[in-house]
Structure formats: C-alpha cells, structure tokens
C-alpha positions in Angstrom: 113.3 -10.1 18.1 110.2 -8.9 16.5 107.0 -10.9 17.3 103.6 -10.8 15.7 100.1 -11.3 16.4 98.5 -13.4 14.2 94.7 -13.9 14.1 92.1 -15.7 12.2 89.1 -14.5 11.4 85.9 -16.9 11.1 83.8 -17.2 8.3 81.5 -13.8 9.1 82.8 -10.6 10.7 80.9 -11.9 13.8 81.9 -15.1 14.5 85.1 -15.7 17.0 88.5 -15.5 15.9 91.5 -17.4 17.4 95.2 -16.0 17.7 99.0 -16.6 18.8 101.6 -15.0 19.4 104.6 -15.6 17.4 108.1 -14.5 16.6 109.9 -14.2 13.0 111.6 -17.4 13.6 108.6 -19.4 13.8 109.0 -20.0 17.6 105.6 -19.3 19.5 105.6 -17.1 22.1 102.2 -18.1 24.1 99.2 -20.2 24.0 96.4 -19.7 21.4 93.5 -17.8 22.1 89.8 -17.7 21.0 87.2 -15.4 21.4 85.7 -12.0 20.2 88.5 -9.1 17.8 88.5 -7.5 21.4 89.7 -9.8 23.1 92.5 -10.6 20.2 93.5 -7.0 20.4 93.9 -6.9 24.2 96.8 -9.6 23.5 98.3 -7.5 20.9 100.5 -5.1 23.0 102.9 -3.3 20.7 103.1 -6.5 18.2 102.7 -5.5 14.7 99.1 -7.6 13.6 99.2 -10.2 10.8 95.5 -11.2 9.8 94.6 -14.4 8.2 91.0 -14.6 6.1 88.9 -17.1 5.2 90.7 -19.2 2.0 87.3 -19.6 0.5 86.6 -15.9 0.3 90.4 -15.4 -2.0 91.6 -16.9 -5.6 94.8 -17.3 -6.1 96.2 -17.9 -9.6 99.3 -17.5 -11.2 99.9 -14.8 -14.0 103.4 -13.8 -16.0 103.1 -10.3 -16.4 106.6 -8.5 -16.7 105.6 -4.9 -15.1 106.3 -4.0 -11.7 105.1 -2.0 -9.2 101.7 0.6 -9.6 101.7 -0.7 -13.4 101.6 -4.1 -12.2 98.1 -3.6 -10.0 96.7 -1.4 -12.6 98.0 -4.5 -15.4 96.5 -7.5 -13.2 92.8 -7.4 -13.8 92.9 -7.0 -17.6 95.5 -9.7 -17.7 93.3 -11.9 -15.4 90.0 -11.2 -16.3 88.6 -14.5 -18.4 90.1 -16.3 -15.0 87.3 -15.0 -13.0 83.1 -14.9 -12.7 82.7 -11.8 -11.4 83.2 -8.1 -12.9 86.9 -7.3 -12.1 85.1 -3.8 -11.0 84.2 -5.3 -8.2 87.2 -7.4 -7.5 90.7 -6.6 -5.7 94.2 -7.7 -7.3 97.0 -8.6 -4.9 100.1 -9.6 -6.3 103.0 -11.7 -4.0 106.7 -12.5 -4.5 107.7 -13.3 -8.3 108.8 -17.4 -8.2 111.4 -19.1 -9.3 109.9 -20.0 -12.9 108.9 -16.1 -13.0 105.1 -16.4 -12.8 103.7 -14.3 -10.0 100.7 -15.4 -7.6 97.8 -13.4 -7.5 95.0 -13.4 -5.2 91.5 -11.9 -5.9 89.2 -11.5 -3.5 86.0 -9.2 -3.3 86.3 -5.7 -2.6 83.1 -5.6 -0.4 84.9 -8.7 2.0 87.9 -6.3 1.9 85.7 -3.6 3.5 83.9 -5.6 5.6 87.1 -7.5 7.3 89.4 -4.2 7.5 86.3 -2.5 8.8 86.0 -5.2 12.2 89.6 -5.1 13.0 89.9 -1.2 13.0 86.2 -1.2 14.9 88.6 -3.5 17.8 91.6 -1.2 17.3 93.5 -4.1 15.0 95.8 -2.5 11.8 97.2 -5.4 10.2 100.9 -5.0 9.1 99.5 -7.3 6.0 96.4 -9.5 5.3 97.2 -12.9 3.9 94.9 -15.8 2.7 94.9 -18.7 5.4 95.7 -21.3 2.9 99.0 -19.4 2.1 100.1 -20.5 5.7 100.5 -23.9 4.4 104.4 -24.8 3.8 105.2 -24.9 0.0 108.0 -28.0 -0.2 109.3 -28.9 -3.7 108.7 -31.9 -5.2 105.9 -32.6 -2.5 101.8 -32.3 -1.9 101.2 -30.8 1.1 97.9 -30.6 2.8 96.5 -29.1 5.7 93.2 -30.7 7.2 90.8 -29.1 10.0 87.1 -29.2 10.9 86.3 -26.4 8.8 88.5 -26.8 5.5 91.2 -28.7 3.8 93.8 -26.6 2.4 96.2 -28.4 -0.5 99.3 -26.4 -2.6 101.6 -28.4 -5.2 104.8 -26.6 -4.4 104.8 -24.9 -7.5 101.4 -23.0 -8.5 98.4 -24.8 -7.8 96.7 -23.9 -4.5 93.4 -23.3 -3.0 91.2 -24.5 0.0 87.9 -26.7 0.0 85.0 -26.6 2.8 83.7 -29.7 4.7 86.0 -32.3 2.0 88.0 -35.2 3.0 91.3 -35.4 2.4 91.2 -37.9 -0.1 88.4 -36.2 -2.2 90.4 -32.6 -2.2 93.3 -34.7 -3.3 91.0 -36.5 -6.3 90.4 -32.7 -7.0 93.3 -32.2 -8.0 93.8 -35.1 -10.7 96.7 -36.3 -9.2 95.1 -39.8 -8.3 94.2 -40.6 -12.2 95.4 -43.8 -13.2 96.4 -41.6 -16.9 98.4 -38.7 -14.4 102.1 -39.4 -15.5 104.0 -40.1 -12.2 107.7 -38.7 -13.7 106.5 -35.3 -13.4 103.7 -35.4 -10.4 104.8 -35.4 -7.1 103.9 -38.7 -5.3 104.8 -37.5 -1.7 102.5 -36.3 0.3 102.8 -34.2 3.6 99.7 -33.6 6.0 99.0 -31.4 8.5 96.1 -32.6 10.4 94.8 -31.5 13.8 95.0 -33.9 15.7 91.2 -34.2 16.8 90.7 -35.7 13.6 93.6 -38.1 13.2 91.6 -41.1 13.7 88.2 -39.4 11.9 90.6 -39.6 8.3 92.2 -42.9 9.2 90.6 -44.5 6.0 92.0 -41.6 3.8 95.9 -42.4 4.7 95.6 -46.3 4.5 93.6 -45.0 0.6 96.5 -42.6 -0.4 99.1 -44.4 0.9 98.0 -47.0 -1.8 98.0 -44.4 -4.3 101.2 -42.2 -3.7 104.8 -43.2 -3.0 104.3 -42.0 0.6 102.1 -40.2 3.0 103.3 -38.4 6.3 100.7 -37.3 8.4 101.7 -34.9 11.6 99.3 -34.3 14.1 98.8 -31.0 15.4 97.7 -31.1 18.9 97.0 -27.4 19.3 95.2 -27.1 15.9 96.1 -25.8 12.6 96.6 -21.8 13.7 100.1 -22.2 14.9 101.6 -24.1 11.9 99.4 -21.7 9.4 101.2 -18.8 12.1 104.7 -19.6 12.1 104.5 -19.7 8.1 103.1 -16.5 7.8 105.2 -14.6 10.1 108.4 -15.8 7.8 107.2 -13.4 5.4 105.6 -16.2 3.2 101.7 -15.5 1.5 100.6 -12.5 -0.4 99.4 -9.8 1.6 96.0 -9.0 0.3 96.9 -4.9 1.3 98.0 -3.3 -1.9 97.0 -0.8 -4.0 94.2 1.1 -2.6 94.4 -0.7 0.7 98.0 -0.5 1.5 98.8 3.1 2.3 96.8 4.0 5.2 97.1 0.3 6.9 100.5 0.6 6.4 101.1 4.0 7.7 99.0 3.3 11.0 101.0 -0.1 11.4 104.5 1.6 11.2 103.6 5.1 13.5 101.7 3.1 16.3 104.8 1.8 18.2 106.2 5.4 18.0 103.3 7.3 19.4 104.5 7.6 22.8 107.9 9.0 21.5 105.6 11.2 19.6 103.7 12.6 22.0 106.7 13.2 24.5 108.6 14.6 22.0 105.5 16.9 21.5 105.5 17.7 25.2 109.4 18.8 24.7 108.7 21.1 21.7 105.9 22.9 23.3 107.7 23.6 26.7 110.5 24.7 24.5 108.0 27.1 22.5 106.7 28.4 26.0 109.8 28.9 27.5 111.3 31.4 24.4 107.6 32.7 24.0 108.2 34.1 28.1 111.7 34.6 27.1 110.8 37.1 24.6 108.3 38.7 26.6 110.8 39.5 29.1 113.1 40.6 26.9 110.1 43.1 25.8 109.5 44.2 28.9 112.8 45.4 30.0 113.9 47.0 26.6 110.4 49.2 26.6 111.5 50.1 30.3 115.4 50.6 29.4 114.2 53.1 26.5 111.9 55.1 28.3 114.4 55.4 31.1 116.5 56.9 28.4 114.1 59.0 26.5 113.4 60.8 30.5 117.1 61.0 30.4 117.9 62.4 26.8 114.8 65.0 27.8 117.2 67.0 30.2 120.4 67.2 27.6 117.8 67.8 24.5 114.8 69.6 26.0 113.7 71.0 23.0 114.0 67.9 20.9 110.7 65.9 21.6 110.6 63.2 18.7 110.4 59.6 19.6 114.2 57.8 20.4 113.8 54.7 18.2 117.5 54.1 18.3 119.1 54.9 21.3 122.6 54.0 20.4 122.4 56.1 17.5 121.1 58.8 19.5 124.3 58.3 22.1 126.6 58.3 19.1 125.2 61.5 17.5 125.8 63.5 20.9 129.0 62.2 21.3 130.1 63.6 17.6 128.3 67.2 18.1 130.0 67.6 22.0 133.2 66.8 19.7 132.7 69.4 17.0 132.0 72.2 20.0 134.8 71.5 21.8 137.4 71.5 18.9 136.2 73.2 16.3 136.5 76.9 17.7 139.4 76.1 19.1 141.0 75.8 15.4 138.6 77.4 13.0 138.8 80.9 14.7 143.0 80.7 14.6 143.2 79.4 11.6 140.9 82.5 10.2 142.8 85.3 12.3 146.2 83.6 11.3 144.5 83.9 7.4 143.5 87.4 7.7 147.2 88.4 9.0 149.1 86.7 5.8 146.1 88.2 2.9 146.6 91.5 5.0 150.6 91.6 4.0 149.2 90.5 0.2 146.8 93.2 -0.4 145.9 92.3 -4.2 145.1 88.3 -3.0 141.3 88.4 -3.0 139.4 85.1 -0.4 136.9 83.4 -2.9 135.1 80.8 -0.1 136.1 79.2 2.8 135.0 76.2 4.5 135.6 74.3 7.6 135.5 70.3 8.3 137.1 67.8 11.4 139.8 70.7 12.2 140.4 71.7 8.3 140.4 75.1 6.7 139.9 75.0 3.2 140.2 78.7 1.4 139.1 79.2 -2.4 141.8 82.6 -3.2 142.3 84.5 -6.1 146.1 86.3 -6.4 147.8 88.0 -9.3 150.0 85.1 -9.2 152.0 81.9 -8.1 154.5 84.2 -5.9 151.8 85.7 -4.1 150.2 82.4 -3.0 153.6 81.2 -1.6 154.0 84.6 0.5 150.5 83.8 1.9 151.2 80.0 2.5 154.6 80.8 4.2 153.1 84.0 6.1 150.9 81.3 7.6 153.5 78.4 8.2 155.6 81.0 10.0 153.2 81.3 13.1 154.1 77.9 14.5 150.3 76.8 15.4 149.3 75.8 11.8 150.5 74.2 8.4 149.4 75.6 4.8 149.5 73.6 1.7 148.7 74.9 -1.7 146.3 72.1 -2.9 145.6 73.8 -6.7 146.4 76.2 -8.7 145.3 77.9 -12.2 145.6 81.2 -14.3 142.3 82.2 -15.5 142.9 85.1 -17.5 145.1 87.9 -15.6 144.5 86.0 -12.0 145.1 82.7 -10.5 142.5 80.6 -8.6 143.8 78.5 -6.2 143.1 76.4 -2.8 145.1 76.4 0.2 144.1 74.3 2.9 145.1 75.1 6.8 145.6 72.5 9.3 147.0 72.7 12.9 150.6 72.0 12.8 151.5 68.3 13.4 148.5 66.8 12.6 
C-alpha cells in the first residue's frame, strides 16, 4: 500500500517542521517527528512527500466558473479578482475538486511564499507529490461545524464552502467569527453541531469555551488528540482531500521529479544494461572488421597469382570468384563448338556456291549466321548439309527476298541441346 510523508512547515522557512508517516487509508505508519527539513527528508525513504503550509499564508474561496483545465487557471484570477487585496500579478490560483453544488474551491496564496517554501524543501532534497493548505486537513462532515484547535491556530470549515484558519483565537471567538452564534442566525438552515479536534494539551485550557457553546449549539463533541493535531490534519490529506496548491506553473516539474524518483535505480541499471550492450556490438563490429580486412587481403595475394596482370583493388570478392568461374567456362567450351560449328558451315556453303555468309556471331555454345542465297531451296540444302553431320542442329530462324536474293538467319547448335 502506498504511504506518504507528510510534513508541516512552520510559520518561516526556518523554523522546525514536524512529520508522520502515513498510509492512503488513514492508518499511521510511525511516530511523529520534529525538527529541521533535513531531518524530515531522512524519514522519507522512497515515500512520495505531501507538504502542508501555513493556513494563514492561503485564501480559499469558492468560485463557479464552468471551464476546465489550462482555461480554468488562466480564467481564475479575472473571475476572482474583487475577492482579493493584492494584485492578482503577484498572486497564484489553485483550483481543487468541483463539489457537489458545482462551485469549485480556490486557494490563493502569494507567489513569493510559493518560491520561498518549494525553494527549502528542494534545498533538503523534498519534491512534494502536492502542496495543500493545513486547514484543508480538517474533515468536511455535512450538516456539521468542525473545528480544529492547537497552540498556534484554530482551523474552522462549515461542510459546505466557508473555511479558513485564525492565529492565537479561542474557539469560541473563531466560532463568533463566523456569525453562527447570532441570536438573528436562522437555526433551520445553520448547522448546530459542532465537532472539535483539540490537542489534547489544551483540553482543559478551552474548558470554558465547550460549557459556552454547548449553551449555544445543539451539541459539541470535543476529541482530544494526544499526539497533536498533525496526524488527524495527515490522515485527511493523504485520502486525496485539499487542493494541492501545485498547478499551473508549479506543477510540471514537481510533478515530474515526484513520479521518476522511485524509478531511478531501475533507470540507472537499465542504463548500465544498454551501454554494455552498446560495448559489446561496438567490439563485435570491430572484430568483424578485422577479420574481413585480413580475409580480403588474403584473397587479393591469392587472385595476384591467377590475374597477375590485373592490379585494381578487389572490392567484391564474390563477384570477382563468380566472374572467373564464367570466363574458365567460356574457354573450356566455347572452342570446342564454335570452331565445329564454323568448319561444319564452310563444308554445307562450299556444296552451295551462290549462298554468300553476311555475319556470324557466337554466344553460350550458339552459332548465329546472317546468309544471303538466291533462294528458299538453297537455305534448306545448307541447313540439311549441316544437320546431316550428326554433331550439330541447324534451324532457319528468318527469312526474306530483298530484291533477286534472300536474307536469312540460321542458327547452329550442338545436337541435343
């Protein structure tokens, strides 16, 4: 199950935090600490960081704005702009999860305390998964006030819209805040039960507050928190509840170093694989180099004694092999049947004295002879005079009567093939 760090930061950069360890169920995982960012991030082991900042530093309204998405950030600080003192310049828009009524909460909060907190956490190597206003850690229960009191603040939401945090106020004067306790407030449609969170130091400090509100409100349930107010504010958070305070110009780099950091060791090994990889070809390949530049020039030295006289460089050995191979062919056959085939010619023209040879050309054991003859008779005398030695075969391939002669082909082959 996923677990979370979650740590408070003080009121300046450089006072202490606290943290705890939580999972998404709420459960807590550990004890919680206090002390410098450092020490906080030495408890963070590969736990994906949820920060909490100081509720007086962010506003949170409501707005009812339909866009979504970029248009929504780059909509929120016209929209909201008479809500606010300062120059929405200097201000950053952070919009949460749309309610049931449709209405979306929006905190606004400075951009020079955005700089100045995301600036001490990455100093102690912290990259909050998301930033969320402390006083968003309180539960938000329909129908019911809830309030969350500690030594430093006293944190109060509705259950519907109204939220926010006060410094060094009693319970009963952020309550009177609120105009809940007016005798003219109409109790059908205010809640009149109240919830409290109180750490438990300062039960007994507020004792007069409960006996005053319980006289006020229908009832008042006030739970102690021995270990303070971080671990119910933790819990909350971790559930996905608050709006995270890192959008727009904020979001993209906190988020990307958030969502690589527990992969970096598979990273980096995975690194380590590709470049042994790459090595291992790169030697490969040089290998490979090596032995084909030693196989060629063993075969040039070799071609040198069956070509002396041909000293051009042997790019392609194979088709050098091949080209032999063909021209040891064509000795060995071709006088063999082109010699023959010629004497066997001259003997049939010799018994046709008037048949005249025009050309003749030889090609893979084929005799082709270009004649002239007085006519078609002639030609067949010579073709027969030549099938009758038994060695080769005579076709007439063409024949046509140009004026007083015939030109014709004939083509000689050894018999049989």
């Amino acid at each position: 199950m996923a677990e979370f760090l979650v740590v408070r930061l003080g009121a300046g950069v450089d006072d202490p935090v606290s943290w705890i360890v939580v999972d998404a169920e709420g459960a807590r995982r550990g004890p919680p600490g206090s002390g410098s960012l450092l020490d906080a991030a030495a408890a963070r082991g590969d736990r994906a960081v949820l920060a909490l900042v100081p509720g007086s530093e962010v506003l949170t309204v409501s707005a009812d704005i339909p866009a979504k998405g970029a248009r929504l950030l780059a909509a929120l600080p016209f929209a909201l702009e008479d809500q606010v003192a300062e120059d929405i310049e200097k201000l950053h828009f952070a919009a949460g999860a749309r309610r049931a009524d449709g209405r979306l909460p929006v905190a606004v909060v400075a951009r020079e305390r955005m700089r100045e907190w995301l600036d001490a956490l990455h100093a102690a190597g912290l990259f909050p998964a998301r930033m969320i206003p402390e006083y968003h850690g309180l539960p938000r229960t329909p129908n019911t006030l809830s309030m969350m009191v500690s030594a430093q603040s006293t944190m109060f939401n509705d259950g519907v819209e109204t939220e926010f945090v006060l410094p060094d106020v009693s319970p009963a004067d952020a309550l009177a805040v609120t105009g809940i306790l007016d005798a003219s407030a109409d109790e059908t449609e205010t809640p009149r039960h109240l919830l409290v969170y109180c750490d438990a130091a300062l039960g007994d400090r507020f004792e007069k507050d409960w006996i005053l509100l319980r006289h006020e409100l229908s009832s008042v349930d006030v739970r102690l928190l021995p270990d303070g107010v971080l671990p119910r504010l933790a819990v909350t958070v971790a559930a996905g509840a608050g709006v995270n305070l890192l959008q727009g110009a904020y979001a993209e780099k906190t988020r990307i170093g958030g969502a690589l950091r527990p992969w970096r060791y598979a990273a980096m090994l995975a690194l380590g694989l590709f470049l042994l990889t790459l090595t291992g070809k790169a030697v490969d390949a040089y290998r490979l180099h090596a032995e084909q530049a030693a196989l060629q020039e063993e075969f040039t030295v070799e071609y040198r004694r069956v070509r002396p006289e041909d000293t051009r460089t042997i790019v392609d050995p194979a088709g050098t092999v091949s080209s032999l191979r063909r021209s040891q062919l064509s000795l060995a056959t071709g006088p063999q049947v082109f010699l023959p085939s010629i004497m066997s010619l001259a003997e049939a023209i010799a018994q046709s004295s008037e048949a005249k040879v025009e050309a003749v050309s030889y090609r893979a054991g084929v005799v082709d002879v270009r004649l002239t003859a007085p006519d078609i008779p002639t030609l067949d005398k010579i073709v027969q005079s030549i099938d009758s030695s038994g060695r080769f075969a005579a076709s007439l391939q063409s024949a046509d009567t140009v004026g007083e002669r015939v030109n014709s082909r004939i083509q000689i082959r050894e018999a049989g093939s």
